[in-house]
PDB file of N, CA, C, O and CB in Angstrom:
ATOM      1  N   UNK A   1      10.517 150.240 181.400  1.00  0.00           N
ATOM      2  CA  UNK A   1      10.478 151.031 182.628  1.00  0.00           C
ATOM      3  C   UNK A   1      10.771 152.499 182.338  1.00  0.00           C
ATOM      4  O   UNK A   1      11.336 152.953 181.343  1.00  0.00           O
ATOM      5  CB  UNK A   1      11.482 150.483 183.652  1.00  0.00           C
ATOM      6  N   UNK A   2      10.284 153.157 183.388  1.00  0.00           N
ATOM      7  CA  UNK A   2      10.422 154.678 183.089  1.00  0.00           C
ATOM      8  C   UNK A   2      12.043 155.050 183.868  1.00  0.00           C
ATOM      9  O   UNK A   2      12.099 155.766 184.868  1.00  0.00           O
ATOM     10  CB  UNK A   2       8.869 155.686 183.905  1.00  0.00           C
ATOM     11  N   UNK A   3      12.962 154.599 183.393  1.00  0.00           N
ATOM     12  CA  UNK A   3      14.468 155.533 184.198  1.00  0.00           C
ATOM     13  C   UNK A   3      14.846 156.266 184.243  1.00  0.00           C
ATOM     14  O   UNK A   3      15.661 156.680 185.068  1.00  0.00           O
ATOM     15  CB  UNK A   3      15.438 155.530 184.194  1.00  0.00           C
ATOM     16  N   UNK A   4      14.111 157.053 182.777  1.00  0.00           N
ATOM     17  CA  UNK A   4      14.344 158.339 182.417  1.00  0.00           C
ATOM     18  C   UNK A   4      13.917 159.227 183.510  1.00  0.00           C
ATOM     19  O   UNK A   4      14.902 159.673 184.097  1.00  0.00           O
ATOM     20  CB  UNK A   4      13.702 158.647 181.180  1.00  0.00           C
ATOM     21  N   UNK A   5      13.239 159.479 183.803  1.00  0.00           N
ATOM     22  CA  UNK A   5      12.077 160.227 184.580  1.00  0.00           C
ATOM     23  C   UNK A   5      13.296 160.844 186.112  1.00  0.00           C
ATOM     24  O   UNK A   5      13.692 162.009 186.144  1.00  0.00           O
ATOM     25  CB  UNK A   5      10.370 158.729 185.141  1.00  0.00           C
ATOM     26  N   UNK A   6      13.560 160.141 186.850  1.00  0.00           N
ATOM     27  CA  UNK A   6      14.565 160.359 187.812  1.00  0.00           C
ATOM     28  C   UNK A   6      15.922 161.192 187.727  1.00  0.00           C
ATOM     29  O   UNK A   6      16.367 161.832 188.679  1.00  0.00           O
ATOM     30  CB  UNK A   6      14.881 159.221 188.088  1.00  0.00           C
ATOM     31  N   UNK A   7      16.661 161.091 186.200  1.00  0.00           N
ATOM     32  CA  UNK A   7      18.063 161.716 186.265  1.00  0.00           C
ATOM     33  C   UNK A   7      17.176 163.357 185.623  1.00  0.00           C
ATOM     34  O   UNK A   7      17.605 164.419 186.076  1.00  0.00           O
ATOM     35  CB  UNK A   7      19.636 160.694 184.986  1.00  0.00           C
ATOM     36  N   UNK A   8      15.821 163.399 184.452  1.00  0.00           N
ATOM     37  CA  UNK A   8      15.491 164.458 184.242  1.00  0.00           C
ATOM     38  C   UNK A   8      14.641 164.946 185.224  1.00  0.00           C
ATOM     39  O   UNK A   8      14.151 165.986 184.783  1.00  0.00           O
ATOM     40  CB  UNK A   8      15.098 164.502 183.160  1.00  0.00           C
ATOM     41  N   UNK A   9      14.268 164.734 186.220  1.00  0.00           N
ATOM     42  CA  UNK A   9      14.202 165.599 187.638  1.00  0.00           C
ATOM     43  C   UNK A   9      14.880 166.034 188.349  1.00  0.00           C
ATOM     44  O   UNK A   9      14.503 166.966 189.060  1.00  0.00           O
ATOM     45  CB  UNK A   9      13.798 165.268 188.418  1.00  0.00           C
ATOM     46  N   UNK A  10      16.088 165.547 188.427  1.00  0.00           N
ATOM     47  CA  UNK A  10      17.186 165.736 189.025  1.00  0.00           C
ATOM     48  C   UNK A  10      18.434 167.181 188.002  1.00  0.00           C
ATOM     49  O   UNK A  10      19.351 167.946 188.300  1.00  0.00           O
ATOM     50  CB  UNK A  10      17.751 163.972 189.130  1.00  0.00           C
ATOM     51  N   UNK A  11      17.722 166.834 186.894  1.00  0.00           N
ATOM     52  CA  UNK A  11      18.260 167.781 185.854  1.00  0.00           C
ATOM     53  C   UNK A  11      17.599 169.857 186.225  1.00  0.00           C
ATOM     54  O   UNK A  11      17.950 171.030 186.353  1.00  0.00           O
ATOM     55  CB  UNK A  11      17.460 166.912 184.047  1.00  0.00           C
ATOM     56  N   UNK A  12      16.331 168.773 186.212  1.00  0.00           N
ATOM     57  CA  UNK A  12      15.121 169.909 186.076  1.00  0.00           C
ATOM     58  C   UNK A  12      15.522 170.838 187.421  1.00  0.00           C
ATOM     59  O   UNK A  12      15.574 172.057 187.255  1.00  0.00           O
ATOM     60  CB  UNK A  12      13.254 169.135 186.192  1.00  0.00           C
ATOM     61  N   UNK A  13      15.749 170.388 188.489  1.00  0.00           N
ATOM     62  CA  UNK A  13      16.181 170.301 189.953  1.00  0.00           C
ATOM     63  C   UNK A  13      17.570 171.367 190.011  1.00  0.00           C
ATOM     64  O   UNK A  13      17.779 172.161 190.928  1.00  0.00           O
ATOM     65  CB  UNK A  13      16.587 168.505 190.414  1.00  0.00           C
ATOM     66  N   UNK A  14      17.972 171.277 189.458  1.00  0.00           N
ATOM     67  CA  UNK A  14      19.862 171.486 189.168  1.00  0.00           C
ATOM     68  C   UNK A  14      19.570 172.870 188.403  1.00  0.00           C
ATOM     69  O   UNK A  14      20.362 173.778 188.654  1.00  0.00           O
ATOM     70  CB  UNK A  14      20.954 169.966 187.859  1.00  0.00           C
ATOM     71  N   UNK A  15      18.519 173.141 187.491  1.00  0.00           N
ATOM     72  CA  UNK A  15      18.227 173.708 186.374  1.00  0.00           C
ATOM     73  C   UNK A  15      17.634 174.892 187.299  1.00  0.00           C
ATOM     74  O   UNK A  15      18.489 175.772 187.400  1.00  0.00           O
ATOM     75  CB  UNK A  15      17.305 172.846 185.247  1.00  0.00           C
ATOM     76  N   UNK A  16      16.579 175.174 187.933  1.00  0.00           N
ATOM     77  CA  UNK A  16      15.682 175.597 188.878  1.00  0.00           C
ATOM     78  C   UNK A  16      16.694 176.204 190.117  1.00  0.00           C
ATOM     79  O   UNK A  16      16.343 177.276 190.608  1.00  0.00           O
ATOM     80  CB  UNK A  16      14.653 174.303 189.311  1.00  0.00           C
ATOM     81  N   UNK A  17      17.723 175.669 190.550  1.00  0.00           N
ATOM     82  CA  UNK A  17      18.683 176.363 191.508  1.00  0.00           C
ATOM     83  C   UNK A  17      19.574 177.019 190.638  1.00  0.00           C
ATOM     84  O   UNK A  17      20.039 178.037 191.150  1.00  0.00           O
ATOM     85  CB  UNK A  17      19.466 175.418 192.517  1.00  0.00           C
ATOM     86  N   UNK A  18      19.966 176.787 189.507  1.00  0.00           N
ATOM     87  CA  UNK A  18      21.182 177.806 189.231  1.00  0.00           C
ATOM     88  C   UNK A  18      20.617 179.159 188.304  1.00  0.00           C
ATOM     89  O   UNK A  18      21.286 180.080 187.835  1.00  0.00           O
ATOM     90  CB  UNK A  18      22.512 176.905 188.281  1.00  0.00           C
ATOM     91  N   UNK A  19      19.081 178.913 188.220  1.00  0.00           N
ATOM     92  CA  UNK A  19      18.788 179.922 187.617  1.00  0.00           C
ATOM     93  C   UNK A  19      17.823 180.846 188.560  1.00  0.00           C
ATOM     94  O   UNK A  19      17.160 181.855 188.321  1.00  0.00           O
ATOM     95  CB  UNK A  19      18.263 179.494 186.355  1.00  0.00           C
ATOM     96  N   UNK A  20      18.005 180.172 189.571  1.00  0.00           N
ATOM     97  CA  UNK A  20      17.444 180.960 191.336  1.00  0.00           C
ATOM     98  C   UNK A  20      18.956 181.935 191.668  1.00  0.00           C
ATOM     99  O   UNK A  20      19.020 183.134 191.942  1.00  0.00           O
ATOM    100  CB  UNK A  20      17.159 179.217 193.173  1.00  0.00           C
ATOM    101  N   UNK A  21      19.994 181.007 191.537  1.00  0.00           N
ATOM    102  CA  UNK A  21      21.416 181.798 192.282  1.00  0.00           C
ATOM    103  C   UNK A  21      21.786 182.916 190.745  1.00  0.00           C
ATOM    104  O   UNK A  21      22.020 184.113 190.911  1.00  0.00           O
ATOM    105  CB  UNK A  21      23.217 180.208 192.782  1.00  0.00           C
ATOM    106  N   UNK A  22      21.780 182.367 189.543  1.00  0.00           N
ATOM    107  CA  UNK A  22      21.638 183.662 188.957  1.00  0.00           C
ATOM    108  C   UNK A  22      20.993 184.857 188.744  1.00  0.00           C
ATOM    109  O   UNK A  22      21.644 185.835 188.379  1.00  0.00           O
ATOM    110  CB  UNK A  22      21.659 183.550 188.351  1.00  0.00           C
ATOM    111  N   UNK A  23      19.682 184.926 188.938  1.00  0.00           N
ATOM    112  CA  UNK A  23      18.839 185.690 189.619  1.00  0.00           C
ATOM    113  C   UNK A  23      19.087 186.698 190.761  1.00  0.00           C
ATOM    114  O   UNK A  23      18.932 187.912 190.627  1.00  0.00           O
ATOM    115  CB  UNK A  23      18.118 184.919 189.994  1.00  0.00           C
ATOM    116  N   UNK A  24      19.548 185.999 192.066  1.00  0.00           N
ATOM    117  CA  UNK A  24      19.546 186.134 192.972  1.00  0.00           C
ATOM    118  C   UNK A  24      21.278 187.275 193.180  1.00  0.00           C
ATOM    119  O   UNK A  24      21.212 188.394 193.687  1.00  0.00           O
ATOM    120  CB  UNK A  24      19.195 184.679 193.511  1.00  0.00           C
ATOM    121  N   UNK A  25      22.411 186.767 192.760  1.00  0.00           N
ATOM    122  CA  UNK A  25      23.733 187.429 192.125  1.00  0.00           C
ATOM    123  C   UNK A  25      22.923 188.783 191.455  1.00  0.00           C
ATOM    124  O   UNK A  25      23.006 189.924 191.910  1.00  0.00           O
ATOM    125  CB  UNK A  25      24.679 186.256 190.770  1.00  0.00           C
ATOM    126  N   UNK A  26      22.365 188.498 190.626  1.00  0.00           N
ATOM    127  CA  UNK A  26      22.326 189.914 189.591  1.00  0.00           C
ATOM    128  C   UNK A  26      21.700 190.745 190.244  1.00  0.00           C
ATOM    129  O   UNK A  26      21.829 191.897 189.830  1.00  0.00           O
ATOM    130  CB  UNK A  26      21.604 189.877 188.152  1.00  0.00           C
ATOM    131  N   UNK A  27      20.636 190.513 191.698  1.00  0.00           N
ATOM    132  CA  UNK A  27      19.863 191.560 191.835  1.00  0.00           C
ATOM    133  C   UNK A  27      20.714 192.182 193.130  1.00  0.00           C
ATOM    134  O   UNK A  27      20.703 193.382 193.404  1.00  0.00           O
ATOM    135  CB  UNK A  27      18.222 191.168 192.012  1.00  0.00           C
ATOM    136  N   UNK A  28      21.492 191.122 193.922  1.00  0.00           N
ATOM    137  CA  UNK A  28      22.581 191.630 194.709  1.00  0.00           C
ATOM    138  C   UNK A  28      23.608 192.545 194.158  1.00  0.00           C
ATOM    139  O   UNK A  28      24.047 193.266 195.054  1.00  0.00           O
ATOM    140  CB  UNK A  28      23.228 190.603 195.178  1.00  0.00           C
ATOM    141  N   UNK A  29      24.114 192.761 193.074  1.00  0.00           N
ATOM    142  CA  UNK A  29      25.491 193.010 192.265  1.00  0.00           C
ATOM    143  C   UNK A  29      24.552 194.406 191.809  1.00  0.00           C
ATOM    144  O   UNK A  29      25.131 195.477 191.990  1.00  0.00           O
ATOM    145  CB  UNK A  29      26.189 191.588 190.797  1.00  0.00           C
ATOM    146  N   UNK A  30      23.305 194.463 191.295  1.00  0.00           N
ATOM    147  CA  UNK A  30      22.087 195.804 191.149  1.00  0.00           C
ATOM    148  C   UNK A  30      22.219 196.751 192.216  1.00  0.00           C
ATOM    149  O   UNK A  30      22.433 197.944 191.997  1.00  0.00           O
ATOM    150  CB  UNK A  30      20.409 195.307 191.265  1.00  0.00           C
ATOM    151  N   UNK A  31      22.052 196.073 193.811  1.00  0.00           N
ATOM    152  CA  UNK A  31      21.938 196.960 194.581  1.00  0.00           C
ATOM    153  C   UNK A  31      23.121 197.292 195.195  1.00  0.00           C
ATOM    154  O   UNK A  31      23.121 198.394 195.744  1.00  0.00           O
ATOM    155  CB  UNK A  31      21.064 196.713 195.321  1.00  0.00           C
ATOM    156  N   UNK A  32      24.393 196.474 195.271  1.00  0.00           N
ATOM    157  CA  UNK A  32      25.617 196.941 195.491  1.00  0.00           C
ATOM    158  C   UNK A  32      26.285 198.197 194.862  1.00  0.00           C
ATOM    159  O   UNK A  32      26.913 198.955 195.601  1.00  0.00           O
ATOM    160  CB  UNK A  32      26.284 195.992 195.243  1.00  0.00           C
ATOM    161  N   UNK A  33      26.168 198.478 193.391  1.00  0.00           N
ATOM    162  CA  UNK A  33      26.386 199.591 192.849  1.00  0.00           C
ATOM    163  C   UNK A  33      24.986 201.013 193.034  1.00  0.00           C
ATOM    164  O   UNK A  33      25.041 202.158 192.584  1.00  0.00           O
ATOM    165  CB  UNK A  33      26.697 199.035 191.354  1.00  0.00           C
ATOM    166  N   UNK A  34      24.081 200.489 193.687  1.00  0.00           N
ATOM    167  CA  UNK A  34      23.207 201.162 193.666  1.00  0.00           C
ATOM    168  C   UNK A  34      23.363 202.708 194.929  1.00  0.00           C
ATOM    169  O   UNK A  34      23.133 202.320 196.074  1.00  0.00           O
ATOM    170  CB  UNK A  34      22.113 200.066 193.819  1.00  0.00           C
ATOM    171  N   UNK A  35      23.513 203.409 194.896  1.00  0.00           N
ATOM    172  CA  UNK A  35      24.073 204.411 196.196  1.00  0.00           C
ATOM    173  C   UNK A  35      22.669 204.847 196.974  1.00  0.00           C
ATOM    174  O   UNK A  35      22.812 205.229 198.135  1.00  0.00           O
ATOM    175  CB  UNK A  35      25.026 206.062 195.551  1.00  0.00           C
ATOM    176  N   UNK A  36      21.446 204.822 196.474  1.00  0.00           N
ATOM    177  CA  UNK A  36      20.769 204.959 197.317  1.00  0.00           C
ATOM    178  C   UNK A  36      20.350 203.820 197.882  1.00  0.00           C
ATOM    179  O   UNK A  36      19.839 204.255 198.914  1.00  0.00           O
ATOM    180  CB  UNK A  36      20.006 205.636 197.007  1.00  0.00           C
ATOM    181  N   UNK A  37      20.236 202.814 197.904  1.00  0.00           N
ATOM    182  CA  UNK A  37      19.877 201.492 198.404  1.00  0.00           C
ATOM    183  C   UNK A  37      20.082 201.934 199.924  1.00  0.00           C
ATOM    184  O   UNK A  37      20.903 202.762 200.321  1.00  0.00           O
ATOM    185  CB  UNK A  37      20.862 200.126 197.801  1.00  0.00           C
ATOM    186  N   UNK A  38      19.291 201.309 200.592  1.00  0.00           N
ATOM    187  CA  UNK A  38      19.530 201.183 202.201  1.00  0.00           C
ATOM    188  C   UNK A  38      20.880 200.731 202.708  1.00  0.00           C
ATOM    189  O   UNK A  38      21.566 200.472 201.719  1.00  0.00           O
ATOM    190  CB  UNK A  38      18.549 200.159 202.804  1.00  0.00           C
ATOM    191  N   UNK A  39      21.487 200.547 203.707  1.00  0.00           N
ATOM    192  CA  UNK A  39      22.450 199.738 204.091  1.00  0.00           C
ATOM    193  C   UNK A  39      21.588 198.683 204.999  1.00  0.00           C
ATOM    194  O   UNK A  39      20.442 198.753 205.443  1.00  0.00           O
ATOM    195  CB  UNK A  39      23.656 200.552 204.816  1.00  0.00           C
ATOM    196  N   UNK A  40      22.440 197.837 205.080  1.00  0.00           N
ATOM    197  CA  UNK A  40      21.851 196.632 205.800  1.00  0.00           C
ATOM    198  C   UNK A  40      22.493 197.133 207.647  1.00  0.00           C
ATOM    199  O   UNK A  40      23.472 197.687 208.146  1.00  0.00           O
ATOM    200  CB  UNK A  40      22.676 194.774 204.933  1.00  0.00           C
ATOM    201  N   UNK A  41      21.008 196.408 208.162  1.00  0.00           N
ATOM    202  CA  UNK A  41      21.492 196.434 209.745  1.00  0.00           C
ATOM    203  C   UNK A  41      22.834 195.562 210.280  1.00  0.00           C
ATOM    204  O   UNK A  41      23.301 195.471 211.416  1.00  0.00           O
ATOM    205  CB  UNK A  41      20.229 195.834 210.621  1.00  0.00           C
ATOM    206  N   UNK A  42      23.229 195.010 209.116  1.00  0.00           N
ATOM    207  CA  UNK A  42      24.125 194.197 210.065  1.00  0.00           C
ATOM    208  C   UNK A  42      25.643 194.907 209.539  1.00  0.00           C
ATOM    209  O   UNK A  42      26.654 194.419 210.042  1.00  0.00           O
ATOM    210  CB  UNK A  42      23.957 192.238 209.798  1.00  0.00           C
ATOM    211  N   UNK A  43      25.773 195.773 208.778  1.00  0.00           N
ATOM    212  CA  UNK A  43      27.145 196.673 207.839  1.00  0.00           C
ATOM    213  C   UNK A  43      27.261 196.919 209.417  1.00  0.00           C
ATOM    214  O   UNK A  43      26.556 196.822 210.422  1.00  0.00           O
ATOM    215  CB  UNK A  43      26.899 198.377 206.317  1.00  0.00           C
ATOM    216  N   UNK A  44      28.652 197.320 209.026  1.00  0.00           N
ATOM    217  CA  UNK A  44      29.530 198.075 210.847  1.00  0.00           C
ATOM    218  C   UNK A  44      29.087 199.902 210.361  1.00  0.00           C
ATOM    219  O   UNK A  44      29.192 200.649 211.333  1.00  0.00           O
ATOM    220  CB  UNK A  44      32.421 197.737 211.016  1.00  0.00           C
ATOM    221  N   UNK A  45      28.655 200.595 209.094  1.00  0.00           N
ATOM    222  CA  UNK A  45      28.226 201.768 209.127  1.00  0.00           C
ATOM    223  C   UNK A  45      26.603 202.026 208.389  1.00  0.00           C
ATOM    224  O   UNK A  45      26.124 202.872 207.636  1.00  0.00           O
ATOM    225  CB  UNK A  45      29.370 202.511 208.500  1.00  0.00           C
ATOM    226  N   UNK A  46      25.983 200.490 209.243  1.00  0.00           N
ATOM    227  CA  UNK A  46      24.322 200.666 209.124  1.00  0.00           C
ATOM    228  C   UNK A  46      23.663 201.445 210.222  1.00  0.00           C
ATOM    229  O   UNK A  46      24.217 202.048 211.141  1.00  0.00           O
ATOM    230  CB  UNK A  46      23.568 199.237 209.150  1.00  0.00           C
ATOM    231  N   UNK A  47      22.526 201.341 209.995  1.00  0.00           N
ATOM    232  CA  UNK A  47      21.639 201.993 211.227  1.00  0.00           C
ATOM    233  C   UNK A  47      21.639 201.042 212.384  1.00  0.00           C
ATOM    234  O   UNK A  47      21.680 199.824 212.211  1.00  0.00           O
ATOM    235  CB  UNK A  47      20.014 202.280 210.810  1.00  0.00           C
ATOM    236  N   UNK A  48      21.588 201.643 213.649  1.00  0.00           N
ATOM    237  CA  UNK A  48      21.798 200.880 214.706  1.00  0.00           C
ATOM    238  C   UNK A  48      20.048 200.669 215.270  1.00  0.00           C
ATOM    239  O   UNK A  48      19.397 201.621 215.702  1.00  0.00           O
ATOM    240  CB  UNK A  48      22.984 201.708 215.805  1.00  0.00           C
ATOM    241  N   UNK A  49      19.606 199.533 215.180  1.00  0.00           N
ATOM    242  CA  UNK A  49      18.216 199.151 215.585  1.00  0.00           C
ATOM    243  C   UNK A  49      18.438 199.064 217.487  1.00  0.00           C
ATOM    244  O   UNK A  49      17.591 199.399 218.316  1.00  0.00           O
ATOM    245  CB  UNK A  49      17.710 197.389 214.666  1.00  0.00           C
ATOM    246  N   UNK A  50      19.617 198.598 217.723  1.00  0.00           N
ATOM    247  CA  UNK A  50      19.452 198.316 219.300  1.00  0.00           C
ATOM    248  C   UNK A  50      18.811 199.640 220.007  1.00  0.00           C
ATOM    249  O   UNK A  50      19.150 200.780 219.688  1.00  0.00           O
ATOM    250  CB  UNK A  50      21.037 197.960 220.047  1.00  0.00           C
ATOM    251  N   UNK A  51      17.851 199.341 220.997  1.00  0.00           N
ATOM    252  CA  UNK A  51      17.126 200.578 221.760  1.00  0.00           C
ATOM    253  C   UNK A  51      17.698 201.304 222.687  1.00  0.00           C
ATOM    254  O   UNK A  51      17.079 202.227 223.218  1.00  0.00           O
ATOM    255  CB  UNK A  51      16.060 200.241 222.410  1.00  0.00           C
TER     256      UNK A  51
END
């Protein structure tokens, strides 16, 4: 039988998210030190979108 197949998807799976959230950290932690970057609408000293 193939049993293998299930725990290395589940590997592959595991593998594919933590190298999404490392990714994802480094380009956050990029624009945090970054001073021209936008601020986000939702900071308490972002741009105010309400009309």
């Amino acid at each position: 039988m193939e049993v293998w197949i299930i725990p290395l998807l589940g590997l592959m799976t595991i593998g594919a998210v933590l190298a999404f959230a490392w990714s994802s950290k480094k380009k956050t932690e990029k624009r945090m030190h970054d001073p021209n970057a936008p601020k986000s609408t939702l900071a308490a000293d972002g741009p105010d979108t309400r009309g």
